[in-house]
C-alpha positions as CSV (number, residue, x, y, z in Angstrom):
1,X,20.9,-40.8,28.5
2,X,17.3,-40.2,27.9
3,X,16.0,-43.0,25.8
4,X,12.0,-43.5,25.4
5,X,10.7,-46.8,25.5
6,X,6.8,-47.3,24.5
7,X,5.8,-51.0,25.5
8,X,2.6,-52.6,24.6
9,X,1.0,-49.3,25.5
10,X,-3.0,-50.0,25.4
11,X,-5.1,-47.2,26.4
12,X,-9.2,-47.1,26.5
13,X,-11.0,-44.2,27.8
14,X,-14.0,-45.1,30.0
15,X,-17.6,-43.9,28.2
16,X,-19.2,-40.5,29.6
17,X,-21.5,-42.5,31.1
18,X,-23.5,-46.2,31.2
19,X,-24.8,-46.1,28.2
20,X,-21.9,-44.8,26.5
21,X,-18.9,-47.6,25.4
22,X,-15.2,-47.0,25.9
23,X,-13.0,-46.1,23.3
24,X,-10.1,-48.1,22.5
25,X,-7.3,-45.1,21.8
26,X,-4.2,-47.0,21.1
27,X,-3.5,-50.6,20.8
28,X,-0.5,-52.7,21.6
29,X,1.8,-49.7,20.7
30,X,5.4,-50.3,21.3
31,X,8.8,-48.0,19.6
32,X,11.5,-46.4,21.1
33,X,13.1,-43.6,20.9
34,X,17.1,-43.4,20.8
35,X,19.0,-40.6,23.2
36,X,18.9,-37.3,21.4
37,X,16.3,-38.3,18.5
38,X,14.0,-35.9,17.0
39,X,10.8,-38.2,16.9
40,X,7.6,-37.3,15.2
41,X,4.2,-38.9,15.4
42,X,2.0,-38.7,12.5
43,X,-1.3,-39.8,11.8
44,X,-4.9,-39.4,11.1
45,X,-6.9,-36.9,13.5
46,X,-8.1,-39.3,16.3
47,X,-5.3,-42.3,16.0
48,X,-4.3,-41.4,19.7
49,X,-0.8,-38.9,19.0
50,X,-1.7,-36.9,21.5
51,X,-2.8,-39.6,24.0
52,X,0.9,-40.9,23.5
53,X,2.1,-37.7,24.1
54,X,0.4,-37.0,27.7
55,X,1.5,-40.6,28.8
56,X,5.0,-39.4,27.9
57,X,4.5,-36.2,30.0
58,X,3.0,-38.0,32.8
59,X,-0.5,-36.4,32.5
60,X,-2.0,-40.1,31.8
61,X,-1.0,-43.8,32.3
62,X,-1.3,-46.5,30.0
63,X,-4.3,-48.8,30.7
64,X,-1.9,-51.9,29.3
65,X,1.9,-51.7,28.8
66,X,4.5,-49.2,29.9
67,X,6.1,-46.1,28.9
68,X,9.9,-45.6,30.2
69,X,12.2,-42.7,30.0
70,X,16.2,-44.0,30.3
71,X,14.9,-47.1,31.2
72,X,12.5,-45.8,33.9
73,X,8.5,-45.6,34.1
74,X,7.1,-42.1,33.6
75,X,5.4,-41.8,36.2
76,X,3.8,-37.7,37.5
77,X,4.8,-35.0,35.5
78,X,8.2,-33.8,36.3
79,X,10.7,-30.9,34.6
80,X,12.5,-33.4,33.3
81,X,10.3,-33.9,30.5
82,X,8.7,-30.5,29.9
83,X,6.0,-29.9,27.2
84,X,5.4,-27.2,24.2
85,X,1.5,-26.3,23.4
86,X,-0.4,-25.3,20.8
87,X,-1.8,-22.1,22.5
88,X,1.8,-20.8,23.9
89,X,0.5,-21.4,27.6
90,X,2.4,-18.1,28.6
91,X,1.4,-16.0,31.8
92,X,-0.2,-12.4,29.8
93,X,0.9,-10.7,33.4
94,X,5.1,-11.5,33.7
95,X,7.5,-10.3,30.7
96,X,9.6,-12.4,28.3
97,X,12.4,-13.4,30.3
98,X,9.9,-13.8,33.4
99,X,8.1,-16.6,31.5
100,X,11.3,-17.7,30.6
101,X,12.5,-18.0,34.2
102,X,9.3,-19.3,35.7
103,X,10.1,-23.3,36.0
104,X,14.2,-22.2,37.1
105,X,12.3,-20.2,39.9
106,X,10.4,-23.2,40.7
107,X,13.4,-25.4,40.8
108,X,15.3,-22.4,43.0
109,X,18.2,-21.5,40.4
110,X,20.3,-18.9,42.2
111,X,19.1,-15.2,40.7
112,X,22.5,-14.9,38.7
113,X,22.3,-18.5,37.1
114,X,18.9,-18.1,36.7
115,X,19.5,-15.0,34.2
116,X,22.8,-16.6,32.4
117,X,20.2,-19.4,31.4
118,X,17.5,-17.5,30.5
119,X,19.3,-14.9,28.2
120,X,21.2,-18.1,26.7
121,X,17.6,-19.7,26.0
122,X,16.1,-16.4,24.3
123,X,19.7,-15.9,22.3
124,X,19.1,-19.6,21.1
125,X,15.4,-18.8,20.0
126,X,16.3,-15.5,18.2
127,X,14.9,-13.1,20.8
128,X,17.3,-11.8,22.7
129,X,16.3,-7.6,23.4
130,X,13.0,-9.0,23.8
131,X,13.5,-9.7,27.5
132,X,11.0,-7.2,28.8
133,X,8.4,-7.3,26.5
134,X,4.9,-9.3,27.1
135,X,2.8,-11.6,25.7
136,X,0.7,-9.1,23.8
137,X,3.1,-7.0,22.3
138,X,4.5,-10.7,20.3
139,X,3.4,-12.0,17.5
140,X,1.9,-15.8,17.7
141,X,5.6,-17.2,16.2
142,X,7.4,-15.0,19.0
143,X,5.2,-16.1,21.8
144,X,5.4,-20.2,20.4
145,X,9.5,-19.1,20.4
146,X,8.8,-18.3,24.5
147,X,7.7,-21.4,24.9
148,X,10.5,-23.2,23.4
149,X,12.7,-21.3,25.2
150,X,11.3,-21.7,28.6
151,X,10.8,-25.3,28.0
152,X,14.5,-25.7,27.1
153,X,15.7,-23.7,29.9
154,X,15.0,-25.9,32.8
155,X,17.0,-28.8,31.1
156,X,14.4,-31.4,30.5
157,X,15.9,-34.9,29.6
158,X,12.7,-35.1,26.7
159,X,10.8,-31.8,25.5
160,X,7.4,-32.8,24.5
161,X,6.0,-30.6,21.5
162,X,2.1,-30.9,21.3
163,X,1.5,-29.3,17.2
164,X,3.4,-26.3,18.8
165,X,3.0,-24.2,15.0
166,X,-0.6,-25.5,14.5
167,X,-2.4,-22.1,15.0
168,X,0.4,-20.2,13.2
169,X,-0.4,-19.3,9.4
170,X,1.3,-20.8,7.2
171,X,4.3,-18.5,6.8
172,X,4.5,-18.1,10.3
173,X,4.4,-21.7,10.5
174,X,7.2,-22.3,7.8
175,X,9.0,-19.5,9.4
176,X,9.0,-21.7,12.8
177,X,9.9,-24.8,11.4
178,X,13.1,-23.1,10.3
179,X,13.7,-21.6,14.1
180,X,13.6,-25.0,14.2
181,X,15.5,-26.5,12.0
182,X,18.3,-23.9,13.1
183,X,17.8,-24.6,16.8
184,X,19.0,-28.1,16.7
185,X,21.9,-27.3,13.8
186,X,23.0,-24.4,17.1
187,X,22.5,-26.5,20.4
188,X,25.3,-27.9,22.0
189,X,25.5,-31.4,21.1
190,X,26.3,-32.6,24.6
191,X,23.4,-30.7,25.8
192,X,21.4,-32.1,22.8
193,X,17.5,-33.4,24.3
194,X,15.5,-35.9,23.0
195,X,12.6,-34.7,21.3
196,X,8.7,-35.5,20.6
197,X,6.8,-34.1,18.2
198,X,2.7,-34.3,17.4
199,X,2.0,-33.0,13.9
200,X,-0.4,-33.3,11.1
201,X,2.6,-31.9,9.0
202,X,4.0,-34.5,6.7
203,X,6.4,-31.9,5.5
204,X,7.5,-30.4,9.3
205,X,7.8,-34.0,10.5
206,X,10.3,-34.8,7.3
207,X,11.8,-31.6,8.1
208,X,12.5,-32.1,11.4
209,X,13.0,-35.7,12.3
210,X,15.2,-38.5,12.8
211,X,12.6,-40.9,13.3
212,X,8.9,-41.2,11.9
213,X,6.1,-43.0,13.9
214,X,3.3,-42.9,11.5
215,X,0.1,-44.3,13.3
216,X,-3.4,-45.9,12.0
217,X,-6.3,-44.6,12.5
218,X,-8.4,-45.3,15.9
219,X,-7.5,-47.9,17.1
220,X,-3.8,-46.0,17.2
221,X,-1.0,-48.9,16.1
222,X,2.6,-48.2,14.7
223,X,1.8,-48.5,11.0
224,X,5.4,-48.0,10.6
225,X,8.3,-46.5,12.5
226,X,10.8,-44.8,9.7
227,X,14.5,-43.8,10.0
228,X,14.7,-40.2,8.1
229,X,18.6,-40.3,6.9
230,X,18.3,-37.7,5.0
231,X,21.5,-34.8,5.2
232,X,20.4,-31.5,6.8
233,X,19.4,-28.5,6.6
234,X,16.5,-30.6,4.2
235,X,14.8,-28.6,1.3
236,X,11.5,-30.4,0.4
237,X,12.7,-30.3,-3.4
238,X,15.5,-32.8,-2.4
239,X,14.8,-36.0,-4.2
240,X,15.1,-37.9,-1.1
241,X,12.3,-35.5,0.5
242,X,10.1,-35.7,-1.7
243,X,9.9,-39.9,-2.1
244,X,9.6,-40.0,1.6
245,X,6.6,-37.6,1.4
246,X,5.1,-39.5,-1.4
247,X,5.7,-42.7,1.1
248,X,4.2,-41.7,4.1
249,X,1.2,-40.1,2.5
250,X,0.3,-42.7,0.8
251,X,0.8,-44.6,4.3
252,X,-2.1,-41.9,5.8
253,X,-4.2,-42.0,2.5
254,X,-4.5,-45.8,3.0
255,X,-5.7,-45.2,6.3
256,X,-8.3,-42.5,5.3
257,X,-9.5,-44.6,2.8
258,X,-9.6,-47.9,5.2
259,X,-11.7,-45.6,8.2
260,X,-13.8,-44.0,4.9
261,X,-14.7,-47.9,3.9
262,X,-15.3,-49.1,7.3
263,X,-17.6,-45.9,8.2
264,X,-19.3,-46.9,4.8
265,X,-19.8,-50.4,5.9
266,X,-21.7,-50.0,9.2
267,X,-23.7,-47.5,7.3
């Protein structure tokens, strides 16, 4: 089981210096997260998605509240909840299935498991025959596919995906969100991991998810937490799509419109 529990999470960042005050990220956030859930957080730039994703990775704590993986405190980072970045974060220097293999040779998987893993990973991600290439000779879809797969392959309880398709264009992006879409139709269920996605995408997050956090803007609070029942594979000219889209964006324009006001204000 690998639920994800967010419980009265507070968390301010101290000022550079004296003169500077701290910033109040995210305020009295709580949600969770059911076992094998595709979860995405949306929200304005600033609302603190990506400070909620850290303190589910471990790379931050909470200043208020707790964060709790199957029922347990996250505490340093650990494998079992391994993260996707924007910028790949793949070593130029070792080959496909070398990235790949990286965190399985950090948790000492036998040479033979090791390679039944990683070829099932780059099958799963559509690159299998591209074992020995490297970094460079990939385009920036292929290299975010590495990623995936060498995230996957060390059998985290939670993968943690940090606007993974950001810096793609948009094809390449659309293109990845259907790699996507395809990789959780293909996994095994029983082997089925909870996910956590950070996007700006109302469309990818619709696309993708079984649950939407959509947060307000700084100070980050759960504006609302939707259940996304739609059938897949989706197609964003499915009646049900587009409502949902129409819902949550006005959700994010009200928030836009509320900082615009307040900005305005202290003007």
């Amino acid at each position: 089981m690998s639920d994800v529990s967010v419980e009265h999470v507070t968390k301010i960042f101290p000022g550079h210096d004296a003169k500077d005050e701290p910033v109040l990220a995210l305020d009295d956030v709580s949600f969770e997260i059911q076992d094998q859930e595709f979860c995405s957080i949306l929200g304005h730039s600033g609302c603190g998605k990506t400070t909620l994703l850290t303190m589910l990775a471990g790379f931050e704590q909470p200043t208020e509240g707790r964060v709790l993986v199957d029922g347990r405190p996250v505490g340093r980072p650990s494998w079992t909840r391994s993260v996707v970045f924007q910028d790949y974060a793949l070593f130029p220097w070792l080959t496909v299935e070398r990235n790949v293999a990286f965190g399985l040779e950090m948790k000492k998987i036998p040479s033979a498991q090791r390679s039944a893993i990683v070829e099932r990973n780059l099958r799963l991600v559509g690159l299998d025959g591209f074992e020995k290439r490297y970094p460079h000779q990939l385009s920036g879809g292929m290299k975010q596919r590495v990623s995936i797969a060498r995230a996957l392959a060390v059998d985290p309880e939670v993968l943690l995906m940090d606007e993974p398709f950001a810096a793609l264009d948009a094809q390449n992006r659309a293109m990845m969100q259907e790699e996507m879409g395809r990789i959780l139709a293909e996994a095994d269920p029983a082997a089925r991991k909870t996910m956590v996605l950070v996007t700006h995408s109302i469309e990818e997050a619709i696309l993708l998810s079984d649950r939407i956090i959509v947060l307000s803007s700084r100070p980050g609070r759960v504006k609302e937490n939707i259940r996304v029942d739609l059938p897949r594979p989706r197609d964003e000219d499915q009646p049900g799509f587009v409502e949902l889209r129409r819902h949550i964006r006005q959700l994010i324009h009200e928030e836009l419109y509320a900082e615009s006001r307040s900005a305005h204000t202290r003007a």
